[in-house]
C-alpha positions in Angstrom: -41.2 41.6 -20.1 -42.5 38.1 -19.4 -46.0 36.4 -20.3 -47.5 33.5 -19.4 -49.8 32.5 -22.2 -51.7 29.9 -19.4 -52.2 33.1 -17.4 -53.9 36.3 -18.2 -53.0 38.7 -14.9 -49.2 37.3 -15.0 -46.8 39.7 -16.2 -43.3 41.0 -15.1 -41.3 43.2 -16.5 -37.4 42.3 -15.0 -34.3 43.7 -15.7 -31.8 40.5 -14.9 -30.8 37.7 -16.9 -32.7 35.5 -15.2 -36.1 35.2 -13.3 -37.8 32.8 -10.5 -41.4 32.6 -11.0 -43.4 31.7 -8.2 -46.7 29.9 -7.9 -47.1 28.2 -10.6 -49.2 24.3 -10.2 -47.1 21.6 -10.5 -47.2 19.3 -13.0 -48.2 22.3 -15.6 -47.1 22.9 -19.3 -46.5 27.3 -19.6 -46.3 29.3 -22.7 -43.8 31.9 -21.9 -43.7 34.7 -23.8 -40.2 36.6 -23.6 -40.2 40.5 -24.9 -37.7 43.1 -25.5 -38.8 46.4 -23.6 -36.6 49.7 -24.7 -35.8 52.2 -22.1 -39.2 53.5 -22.0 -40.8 50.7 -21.8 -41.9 49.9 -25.0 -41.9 46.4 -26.5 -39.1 46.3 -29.2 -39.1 43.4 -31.8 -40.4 40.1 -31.5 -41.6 38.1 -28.8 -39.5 34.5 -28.3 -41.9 31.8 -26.6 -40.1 28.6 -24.8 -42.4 25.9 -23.2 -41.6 24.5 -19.5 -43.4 21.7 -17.6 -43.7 22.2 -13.4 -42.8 19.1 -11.6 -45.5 17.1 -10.6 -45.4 16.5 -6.7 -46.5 13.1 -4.8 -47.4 12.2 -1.2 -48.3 9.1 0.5 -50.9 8.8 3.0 -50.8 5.5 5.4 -54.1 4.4 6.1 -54.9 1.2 8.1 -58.2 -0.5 8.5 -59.6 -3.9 9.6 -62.8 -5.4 7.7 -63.8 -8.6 6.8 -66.0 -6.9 3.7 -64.0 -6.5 0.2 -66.4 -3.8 -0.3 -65.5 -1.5 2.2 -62.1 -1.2 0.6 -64.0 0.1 -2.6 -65.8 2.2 0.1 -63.2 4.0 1.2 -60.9 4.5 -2.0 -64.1 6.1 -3.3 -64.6 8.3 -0.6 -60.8 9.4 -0.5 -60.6 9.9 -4.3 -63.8 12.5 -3.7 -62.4 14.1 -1.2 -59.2 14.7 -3.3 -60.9 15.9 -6.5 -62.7 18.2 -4.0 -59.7 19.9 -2.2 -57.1 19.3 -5.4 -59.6 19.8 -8.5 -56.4 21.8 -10.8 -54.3 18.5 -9.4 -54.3 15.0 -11.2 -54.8 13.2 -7.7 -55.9 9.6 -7.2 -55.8 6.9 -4.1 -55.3 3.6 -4.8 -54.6 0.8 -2.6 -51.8 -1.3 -1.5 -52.1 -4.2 -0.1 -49.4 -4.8 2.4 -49.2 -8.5 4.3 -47.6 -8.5 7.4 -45.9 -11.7 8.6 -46.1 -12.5 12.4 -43.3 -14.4 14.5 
């Protein structure tokens, strides 16, 4: 049987040698908590823990603008970053800009 100390309602009782658990967030640290079931389905021994971190994901968004105010580059950082933390709040999202210089010919 397998626990996940981060999550209360997970639980799965397998009978392989190995197991694909499904959505988890990225970027995560899980507790799992590994126990020996008997025949009937009772826990046998000890439980043995091991600690795994998700893979954090990334995604780059394009965005260009013309303005001859600095502050409307504040402006819309600002409005993007709230817009993340709305739609992503278990995610560690963040816009920032970069300043890209084209060179005509």
């Amino acid at each position: 049987m397998i626990l996940i100390k981060e999550n209360s309602t997970f639980q799965s009782n397998i009978t392989t040698m190995n197991v694909t658990i499904s959505n988890l967030q990225p970027g995560n640290t899980y507790t799992f908590l590994v126990f020996a079931l008997t025949d009937n389905s009772r826990l046998q021994g000890n439980n043995v823990s091991t600690i795994a971190r998700t893979n954090s994901i990334s995604f780059i968004v394009s965005l260009s603008y013309q303005s001859s105010s600095s502050d409307s580059e504040i402006l819309i950082v600002n409005l993007i970053n709230e817009k993340l933390q709305a739609n992503f709040p278990k995610q560690n999202v963040t816009a920032v800009i970069k300043k890209v210089q084209k060179i005509s010919s």
